[in-house]
C-alpha positions as CSV (number, residue, x, y, z in Angstrom):
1,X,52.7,108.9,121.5
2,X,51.2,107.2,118.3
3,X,53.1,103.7,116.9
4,X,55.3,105.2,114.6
5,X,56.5,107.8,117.0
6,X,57.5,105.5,119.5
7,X,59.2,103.0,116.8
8,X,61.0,106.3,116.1
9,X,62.6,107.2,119.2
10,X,63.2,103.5,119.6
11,X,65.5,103.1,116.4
12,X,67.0,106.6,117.8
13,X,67.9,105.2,121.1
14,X,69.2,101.9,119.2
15,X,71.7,104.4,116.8
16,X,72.5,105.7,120.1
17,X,73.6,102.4,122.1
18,X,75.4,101.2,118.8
19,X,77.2,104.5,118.8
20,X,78.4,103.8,122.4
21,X,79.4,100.5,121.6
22,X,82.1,101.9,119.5
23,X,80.0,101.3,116.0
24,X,80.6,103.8,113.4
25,X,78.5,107.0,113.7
26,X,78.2,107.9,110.1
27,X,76.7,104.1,109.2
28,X,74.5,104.5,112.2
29,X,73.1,107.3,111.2
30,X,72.8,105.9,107.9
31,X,71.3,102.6,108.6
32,X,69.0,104.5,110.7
33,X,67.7,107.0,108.3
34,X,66.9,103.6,105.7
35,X,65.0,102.2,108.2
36,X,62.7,105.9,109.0
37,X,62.7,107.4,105.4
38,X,60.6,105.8,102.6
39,X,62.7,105.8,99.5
40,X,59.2,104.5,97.6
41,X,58.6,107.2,95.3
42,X,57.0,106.3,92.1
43,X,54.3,108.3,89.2
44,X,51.1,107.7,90.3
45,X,49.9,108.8,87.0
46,X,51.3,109.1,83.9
47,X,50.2,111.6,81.3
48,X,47.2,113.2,83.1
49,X,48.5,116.9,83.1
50,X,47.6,119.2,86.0
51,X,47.7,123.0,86.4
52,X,48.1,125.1,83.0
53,X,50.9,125.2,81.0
54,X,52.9,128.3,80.4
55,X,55.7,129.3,77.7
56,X,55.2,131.0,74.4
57,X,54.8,127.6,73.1
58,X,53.0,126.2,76.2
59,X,54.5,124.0,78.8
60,X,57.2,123.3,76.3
61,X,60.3,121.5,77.9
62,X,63.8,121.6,75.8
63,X,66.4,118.9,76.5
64,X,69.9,119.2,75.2
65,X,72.3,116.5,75.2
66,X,75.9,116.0,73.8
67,X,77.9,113.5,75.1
68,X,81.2,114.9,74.6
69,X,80.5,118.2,76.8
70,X,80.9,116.8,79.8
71,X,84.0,114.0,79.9
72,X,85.5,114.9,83.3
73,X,88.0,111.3,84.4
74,X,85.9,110.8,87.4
75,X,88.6,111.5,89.6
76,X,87.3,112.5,93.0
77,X,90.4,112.9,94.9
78,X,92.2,115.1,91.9
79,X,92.6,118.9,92.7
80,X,94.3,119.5,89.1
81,X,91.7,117.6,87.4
82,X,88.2,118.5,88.2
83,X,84.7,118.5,86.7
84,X,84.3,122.0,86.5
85,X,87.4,122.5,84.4
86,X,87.4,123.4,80.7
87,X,89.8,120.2,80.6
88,X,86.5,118.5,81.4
89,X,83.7,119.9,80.6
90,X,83.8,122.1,77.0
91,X,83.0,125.5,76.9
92,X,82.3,125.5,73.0
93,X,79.7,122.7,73.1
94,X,78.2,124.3,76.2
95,X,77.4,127.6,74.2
96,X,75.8,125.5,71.7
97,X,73.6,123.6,73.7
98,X,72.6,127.0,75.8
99,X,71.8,129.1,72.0
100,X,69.9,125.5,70.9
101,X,67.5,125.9,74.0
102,X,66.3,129.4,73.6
103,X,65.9,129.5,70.0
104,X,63.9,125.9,70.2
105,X,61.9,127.6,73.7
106,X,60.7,130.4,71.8
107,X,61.0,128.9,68.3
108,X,62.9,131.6,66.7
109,X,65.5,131.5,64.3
110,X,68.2,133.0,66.1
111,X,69.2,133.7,69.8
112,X,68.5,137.7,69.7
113,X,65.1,137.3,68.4
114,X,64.4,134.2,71.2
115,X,65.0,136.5,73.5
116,X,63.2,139.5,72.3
117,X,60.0,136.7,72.3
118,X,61.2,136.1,75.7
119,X,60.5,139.4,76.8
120,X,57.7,140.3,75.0
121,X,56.2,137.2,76.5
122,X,56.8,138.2,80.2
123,X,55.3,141.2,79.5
124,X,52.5,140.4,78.1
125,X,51.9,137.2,80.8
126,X,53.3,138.8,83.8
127,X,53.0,143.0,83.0
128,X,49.8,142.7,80.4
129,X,51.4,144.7,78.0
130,X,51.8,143.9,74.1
131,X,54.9,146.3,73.8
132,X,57.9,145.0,75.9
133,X,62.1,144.6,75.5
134,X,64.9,144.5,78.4
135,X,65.6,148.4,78.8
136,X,69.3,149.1,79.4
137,X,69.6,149.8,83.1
138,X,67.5,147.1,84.3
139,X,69.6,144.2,86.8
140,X,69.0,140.8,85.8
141,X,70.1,138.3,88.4
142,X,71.4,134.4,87.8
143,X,70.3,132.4,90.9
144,X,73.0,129.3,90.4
145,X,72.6,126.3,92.6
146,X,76.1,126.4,95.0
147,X,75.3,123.8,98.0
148,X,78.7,122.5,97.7
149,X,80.1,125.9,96.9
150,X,83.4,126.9,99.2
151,X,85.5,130.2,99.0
152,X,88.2,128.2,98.4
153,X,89.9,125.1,95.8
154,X,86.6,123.4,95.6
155,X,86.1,119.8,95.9
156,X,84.3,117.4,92.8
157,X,81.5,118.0,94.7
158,X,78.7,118.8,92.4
159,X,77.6,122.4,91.9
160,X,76.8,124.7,89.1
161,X,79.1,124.5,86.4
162,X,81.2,127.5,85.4
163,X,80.4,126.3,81.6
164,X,76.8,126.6,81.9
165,X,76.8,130.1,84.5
166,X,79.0,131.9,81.4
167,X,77.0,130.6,78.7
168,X,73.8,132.0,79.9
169,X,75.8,135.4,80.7
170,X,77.1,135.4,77.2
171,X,73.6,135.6,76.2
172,X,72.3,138.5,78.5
173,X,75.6,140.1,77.1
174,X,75.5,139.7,73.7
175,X,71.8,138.6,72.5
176,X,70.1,141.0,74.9
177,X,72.7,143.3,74.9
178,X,72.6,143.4,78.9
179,X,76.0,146.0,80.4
180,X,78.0,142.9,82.4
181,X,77.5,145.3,85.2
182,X,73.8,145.0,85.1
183,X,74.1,141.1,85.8
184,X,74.6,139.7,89.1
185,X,75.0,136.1,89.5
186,X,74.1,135.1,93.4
187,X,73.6,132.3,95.5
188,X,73.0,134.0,99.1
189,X,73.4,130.6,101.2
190,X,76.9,129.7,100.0
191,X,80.1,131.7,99.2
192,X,81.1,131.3,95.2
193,X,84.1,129.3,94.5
194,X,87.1,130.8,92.6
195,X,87.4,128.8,89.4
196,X,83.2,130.2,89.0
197,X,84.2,133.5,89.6
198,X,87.5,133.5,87.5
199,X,85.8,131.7,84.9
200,X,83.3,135.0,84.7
201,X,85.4,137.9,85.5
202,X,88.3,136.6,83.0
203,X,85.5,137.5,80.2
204,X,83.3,139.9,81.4
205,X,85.1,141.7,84.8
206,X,82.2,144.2,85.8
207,X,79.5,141.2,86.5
208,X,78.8,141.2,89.9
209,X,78.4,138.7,92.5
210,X,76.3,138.1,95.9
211,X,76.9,135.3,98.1
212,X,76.3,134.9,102.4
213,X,79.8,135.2,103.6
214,X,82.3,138.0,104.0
215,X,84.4,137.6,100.4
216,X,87.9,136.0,101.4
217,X,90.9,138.3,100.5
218,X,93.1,135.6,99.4
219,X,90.7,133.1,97.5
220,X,88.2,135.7,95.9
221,X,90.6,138.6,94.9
222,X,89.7,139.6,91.6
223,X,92.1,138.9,88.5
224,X,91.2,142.3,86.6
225,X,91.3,144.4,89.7
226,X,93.7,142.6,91.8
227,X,91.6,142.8,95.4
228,X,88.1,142.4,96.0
229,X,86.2,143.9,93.5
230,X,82.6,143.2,92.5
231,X,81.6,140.1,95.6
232,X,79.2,141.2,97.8
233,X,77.9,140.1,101.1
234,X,74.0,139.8,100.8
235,X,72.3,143.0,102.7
236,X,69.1,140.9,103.7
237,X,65.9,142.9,103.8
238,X,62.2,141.6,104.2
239,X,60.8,140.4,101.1
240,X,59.0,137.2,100.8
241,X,55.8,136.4,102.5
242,X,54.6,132.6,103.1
243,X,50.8,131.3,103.3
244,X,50.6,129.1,106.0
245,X,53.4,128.9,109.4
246,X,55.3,131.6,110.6
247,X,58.9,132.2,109.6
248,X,61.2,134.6,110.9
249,X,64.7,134.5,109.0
250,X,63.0,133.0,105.4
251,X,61.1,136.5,105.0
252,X,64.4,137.9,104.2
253,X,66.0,138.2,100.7
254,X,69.0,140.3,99.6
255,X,68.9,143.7,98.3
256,X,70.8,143.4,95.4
257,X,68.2,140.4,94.5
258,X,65.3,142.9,95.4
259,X,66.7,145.7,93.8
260,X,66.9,143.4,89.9
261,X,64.2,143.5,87.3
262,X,64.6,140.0,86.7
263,X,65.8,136.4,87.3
264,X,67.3,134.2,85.3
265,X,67.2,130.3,87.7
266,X,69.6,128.3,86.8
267,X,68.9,124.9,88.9
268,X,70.5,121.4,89.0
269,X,69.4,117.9,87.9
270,X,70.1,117.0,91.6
271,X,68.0,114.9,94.1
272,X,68.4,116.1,97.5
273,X,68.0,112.5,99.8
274,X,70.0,109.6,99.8
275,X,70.1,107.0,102.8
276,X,73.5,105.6,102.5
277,X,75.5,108.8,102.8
278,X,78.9,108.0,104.3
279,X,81.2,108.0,101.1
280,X,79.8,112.0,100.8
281,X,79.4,113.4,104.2
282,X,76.6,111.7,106.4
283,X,72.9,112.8,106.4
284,X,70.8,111.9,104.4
285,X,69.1,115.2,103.2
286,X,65.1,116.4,103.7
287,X,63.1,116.0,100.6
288,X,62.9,114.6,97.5
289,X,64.6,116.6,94.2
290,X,66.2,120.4,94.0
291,X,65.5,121.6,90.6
292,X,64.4,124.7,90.0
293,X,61.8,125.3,92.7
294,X,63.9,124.5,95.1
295,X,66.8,126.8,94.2
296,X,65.1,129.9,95.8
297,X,66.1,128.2,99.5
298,X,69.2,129.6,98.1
299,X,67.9,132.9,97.9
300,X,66.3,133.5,101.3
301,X,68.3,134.2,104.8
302,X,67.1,131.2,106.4
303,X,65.9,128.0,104.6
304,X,66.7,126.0,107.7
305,X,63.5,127.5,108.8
306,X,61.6,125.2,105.9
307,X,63.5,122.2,106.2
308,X,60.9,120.4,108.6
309,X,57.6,121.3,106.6
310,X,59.6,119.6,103.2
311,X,61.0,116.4,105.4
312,X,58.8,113.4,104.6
313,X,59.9,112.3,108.1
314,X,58.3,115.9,110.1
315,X,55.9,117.9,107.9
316,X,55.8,117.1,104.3
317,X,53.3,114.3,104.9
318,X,51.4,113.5,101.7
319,X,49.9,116.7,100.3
320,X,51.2,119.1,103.4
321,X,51.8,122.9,102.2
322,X,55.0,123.7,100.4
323,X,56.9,126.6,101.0
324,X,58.3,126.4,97.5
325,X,55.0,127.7,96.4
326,X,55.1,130.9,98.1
327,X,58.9,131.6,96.8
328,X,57.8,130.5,93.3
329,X,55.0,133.2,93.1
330,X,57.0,135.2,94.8
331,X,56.9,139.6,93.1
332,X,60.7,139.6,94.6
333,X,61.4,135.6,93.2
334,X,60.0,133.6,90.8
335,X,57.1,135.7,89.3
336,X,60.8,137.9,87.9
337,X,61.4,135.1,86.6
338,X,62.0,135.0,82.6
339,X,64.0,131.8,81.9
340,X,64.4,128.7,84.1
341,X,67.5,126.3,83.2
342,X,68.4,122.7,84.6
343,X,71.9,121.9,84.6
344,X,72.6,118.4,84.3
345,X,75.7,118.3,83.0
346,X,76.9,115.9,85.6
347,X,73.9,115.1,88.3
348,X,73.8,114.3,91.7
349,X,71.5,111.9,94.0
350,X,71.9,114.4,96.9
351,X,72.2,117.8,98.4
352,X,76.3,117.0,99.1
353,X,77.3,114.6,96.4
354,X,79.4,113.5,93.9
355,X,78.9,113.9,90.1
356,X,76.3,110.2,88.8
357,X,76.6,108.5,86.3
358,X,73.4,107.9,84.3
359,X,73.4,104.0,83.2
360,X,69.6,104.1,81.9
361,X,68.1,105.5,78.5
362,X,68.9,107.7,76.7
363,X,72.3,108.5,78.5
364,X,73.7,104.4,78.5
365,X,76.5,106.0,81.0
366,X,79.1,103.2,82.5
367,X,79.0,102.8,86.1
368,X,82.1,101.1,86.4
369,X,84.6,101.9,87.2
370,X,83.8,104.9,88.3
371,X,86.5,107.1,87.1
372,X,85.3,106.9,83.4
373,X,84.3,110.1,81.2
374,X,80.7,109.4,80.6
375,X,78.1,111.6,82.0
376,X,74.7,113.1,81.3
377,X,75.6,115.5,79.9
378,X,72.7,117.8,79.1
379,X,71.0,121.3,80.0
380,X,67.7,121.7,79.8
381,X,65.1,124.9,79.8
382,X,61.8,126.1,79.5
383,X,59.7,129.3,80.2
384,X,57.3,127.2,82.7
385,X,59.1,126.2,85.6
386,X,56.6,123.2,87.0
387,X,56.9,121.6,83.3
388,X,60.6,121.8,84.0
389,X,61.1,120.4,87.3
390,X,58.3,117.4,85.8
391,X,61.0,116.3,83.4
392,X,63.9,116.7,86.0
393,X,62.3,114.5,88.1
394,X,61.1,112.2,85.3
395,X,64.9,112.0,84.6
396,X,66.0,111.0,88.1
397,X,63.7,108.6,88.7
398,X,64.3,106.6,85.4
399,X,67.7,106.1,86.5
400,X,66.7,104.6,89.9
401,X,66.0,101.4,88.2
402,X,68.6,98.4,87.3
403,X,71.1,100.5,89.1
404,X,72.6,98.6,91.6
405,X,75.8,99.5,93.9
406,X,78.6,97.0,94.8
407,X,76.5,96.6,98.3
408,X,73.2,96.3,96.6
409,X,72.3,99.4,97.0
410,X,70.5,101.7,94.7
411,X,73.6,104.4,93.5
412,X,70.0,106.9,93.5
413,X,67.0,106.5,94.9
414,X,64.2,109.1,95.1
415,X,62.3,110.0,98.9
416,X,58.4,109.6,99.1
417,X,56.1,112.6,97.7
418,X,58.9,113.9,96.1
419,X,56.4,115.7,93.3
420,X,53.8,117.0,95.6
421,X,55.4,120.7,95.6
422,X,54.6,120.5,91.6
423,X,51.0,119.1,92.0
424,X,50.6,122.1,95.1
425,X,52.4,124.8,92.1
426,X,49.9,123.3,89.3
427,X,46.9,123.9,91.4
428,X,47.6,126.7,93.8
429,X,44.3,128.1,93.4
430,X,43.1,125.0,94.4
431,X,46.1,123.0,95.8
432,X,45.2,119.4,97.5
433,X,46.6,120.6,100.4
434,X,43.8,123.3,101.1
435,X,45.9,126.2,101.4
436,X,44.9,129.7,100.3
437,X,48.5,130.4,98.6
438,X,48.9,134.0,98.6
439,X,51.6,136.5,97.2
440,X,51.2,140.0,96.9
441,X,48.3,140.4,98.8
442,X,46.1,138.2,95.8
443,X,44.8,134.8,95.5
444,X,48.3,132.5,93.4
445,X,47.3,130.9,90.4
446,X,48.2,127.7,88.3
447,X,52.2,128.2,88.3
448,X,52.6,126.1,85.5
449,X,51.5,122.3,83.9
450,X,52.4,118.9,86.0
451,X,52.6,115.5,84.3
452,X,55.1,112.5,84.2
453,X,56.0,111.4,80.8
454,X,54.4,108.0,79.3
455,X,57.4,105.8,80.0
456,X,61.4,105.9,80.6
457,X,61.7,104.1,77.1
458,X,59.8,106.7,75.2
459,X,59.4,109.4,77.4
460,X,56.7,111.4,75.5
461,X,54.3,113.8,77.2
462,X,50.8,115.0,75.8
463,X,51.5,117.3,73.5
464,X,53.9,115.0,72.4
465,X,51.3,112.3,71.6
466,X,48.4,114.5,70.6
467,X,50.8,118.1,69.4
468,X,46.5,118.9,68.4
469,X,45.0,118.8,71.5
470,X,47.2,118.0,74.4
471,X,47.2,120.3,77.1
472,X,50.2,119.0,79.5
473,X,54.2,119.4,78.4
474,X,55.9,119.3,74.7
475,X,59.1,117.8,75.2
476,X,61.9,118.6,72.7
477,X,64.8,116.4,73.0
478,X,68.0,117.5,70.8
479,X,71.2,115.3,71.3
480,X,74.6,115.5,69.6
481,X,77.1,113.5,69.3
């Protein structure tokens, strides 16, 4: 047994004496996992772009921010007054900020031309054909991030907003002129909380639904039909494939997620690890973020399967294969993928937490107390999903700094190699970690452009500084106040 190994079952057997001895369990576990995790994530290089960028206008990133869409109280015990409300968080600013992205993505003037570039570019990237619109009929699918998603009154637990989930339907419906049956919003880990599905089906009562569990008959009755109508259980069928280990469960996706033309990802500006977890449930988590890459554990039958080759304490050592890869090229995931979205309306620092506030630029957010309305506040998109996830995690980690706790503590802090899945999706043909990613029986390519941006204070990419001959991410930031 090698050093570390046996320091490791040491601490373990210590968190187990101090549990005996009548010490809390959740602080054990918590002190424990400080001592074992590294929290020592940092850029190792700024503005040295990796992979190829992708989008219409390549590897551009839009950021949308206005202050006064999200101004929930901060009230975590309230059941009557909530994040996710329309009391909190405004539906009307939340349109705006979704029609602002995909105009400014594509460049167009107005949304139904975005999206018509939007789909003439995924044909032409993804099909290789120069003729190319949605054709009525085809399913598109809304993967929403729902890790704190319950089939009952949900908690201010942070998941997908409701604000964000009917903004971007509004667009299928209206701009692309998608039938509301034809959409199908899904996370197939978690069952969908009422106010998300009321918030939905009060506007638009033939979109459908997929989630893991059995729909509940008193919580997730529909309001048009008056039972359950249009919540489905997830029919898992084989479907994803993986380049490296053996999974059993994770090859399975649902039907209904098969069976759709395309995907719409709609991730949070979440990280997933945090070492002192008590106030919001205990462990500490497995990796470093969940943005978009990691939203597709929500679309596979068992993720728990993957959690020890992305834990930085089992086998995401530095540069290990990722997992998220393989579900990013995936023909039944992310290659159906024609729009990826980062809700950060109000963030999190873990997989189970509590909205954050953002004290750092540009946000400027008061920590305390912490019941005040000030909040990120902003959605972001992009048609390349590594340039994406770059800037969400660029974002998290600037708000790691001068962002101290009551205890001392860190409110967020961001778990070793927590960018290595983007350096292994910008060089998959070539990844550092030596595997032969494969999807579809051929070779993956770049998935998309990797850089961190120049500095918190400026936060500029290369295109940014050189719009002539940069090759990495164009970073559009629009805010409103």
């Amino acid at each position: 047994m090698d050093h570390d190994s046996t320091r490791r079952e040491l601490l373990k057997a210590s968190a187990a004496s101090l549990a005996l001895a009548g010490l809390p369990g959740v602080l054990g576990s918590a002190a424990l996992a400080e001592i074992l995790t590294k929290y020592n994530y940092a850029p190792k290089q700024r503005n040295v772009p990796l992979g190829l960028a992708r989008g219409i206008h390549p590897g551009r990133v839009v950021w949308a921010r206005d202050s006064k869409a999200a101004h929930w109280s901060g009230n975590r015990e309230s059941v009557t007054d909530q994040w996710w409300m329309d009391t909190s968080t405004d539906q009307e600013r939340v349109d705006a900020m979704i029609s602002l992205l995909v105009r400014n993505v594509t460049g167009a003037a107005t949304d139904e031309e975005a999206w018509r570039a939007i789909f003439s570019y995924y044909g032409k990237r993804y099909l290789g054909t120069n003729a190319f619109a949605y054709r009525p009929g085809e399913i598109i699918a809304v993967k929403v991030n729902l890790n704190n998603s319950k089939p009952v009154v949900p908690t201010n637990l942070v998941n997908v907003s409701p604000q964000a989930t009917l903004a971007v339907v509004r667009q299928l419906v209206n701009h692309v002129h998608v039938a509301p049956r034809d959409i199908l919003v899904y996370d197939a880990q978690r069952d969908i909380y009422p106010g998300l599905l009321d918030k939905i089906w009060t506007e638009y009562k033939d979109v459908r639904f997929v989630q893991r569990g059995a729909p509940n008959p008193e919580h997730q009755k529909h309001p048009a039909y008056g039972e359950i109508h249009g919540l489905e259980q997830a029919n898992w069928v084989e479907g994803q494939s993986y380049s490296a280990n053996h999974y059993d469960n994770a090859r399975f996706i649902p039907q209904q997620v098969k069976e759709a033309t395309y995907i719409v990802n709609v991730a949070l500006v979440k990280g997933h690890s945090y070492p002192y977890a008590a106030a919001e449930g205990g462990d500490e988590g497995q990796t470093g973020v969940t943005l978009t890459g990691k939203n597709h554990f929500g679309s596979i039958k068992g993720p728990g399967e993957l959690h020890s080759i992305i834990n930085t304490n089992q086998g995401a050592t530095t540069h290990a294969y990722s997992p998220i890869v393989d579900l990013s090229a995936s023909p039944n995931l992310g290659a159906k993928t024609i729009l990826y979205v980062l809700d950060g309306l109000y963030c999190a620092r873990r997989h189970m937490s509590y909205p954050l506030h953002f004290p750092n630029a540009p946000f400027f957010n008061r920590v305390e107390p912490y019941e005040n309305p000030e909040w990120p506040a902003s959605i972001l998109a992009s048609l390349d999903g590594v340039a994406l996830d770059s800037v969400g995690l660029d974002i998290l980690y600037s708000q790691t700094k001068n962002n101290l706790d009551e205890n001392g503590h860190p409110r967020i802090m961001i778990r070793e190699n927590a960018d290595d899945y983007l350096t292994e999706e910008a060089l998959a043909e070539n990844p550092p970690s030596g595997t032969r990613y494969r999807q579809d029986g051929k070779p993956v390519q770049s998935l998309g452009v990797f850089e961190h941006w120049d500095s918190e204070e400026s936060r500029k990419y290369l295109r940014n500084i050189d719009p002539k001959h940069g090759t990495g991410i164009e970073l559009i930031y629009n805010e409103r106040t």
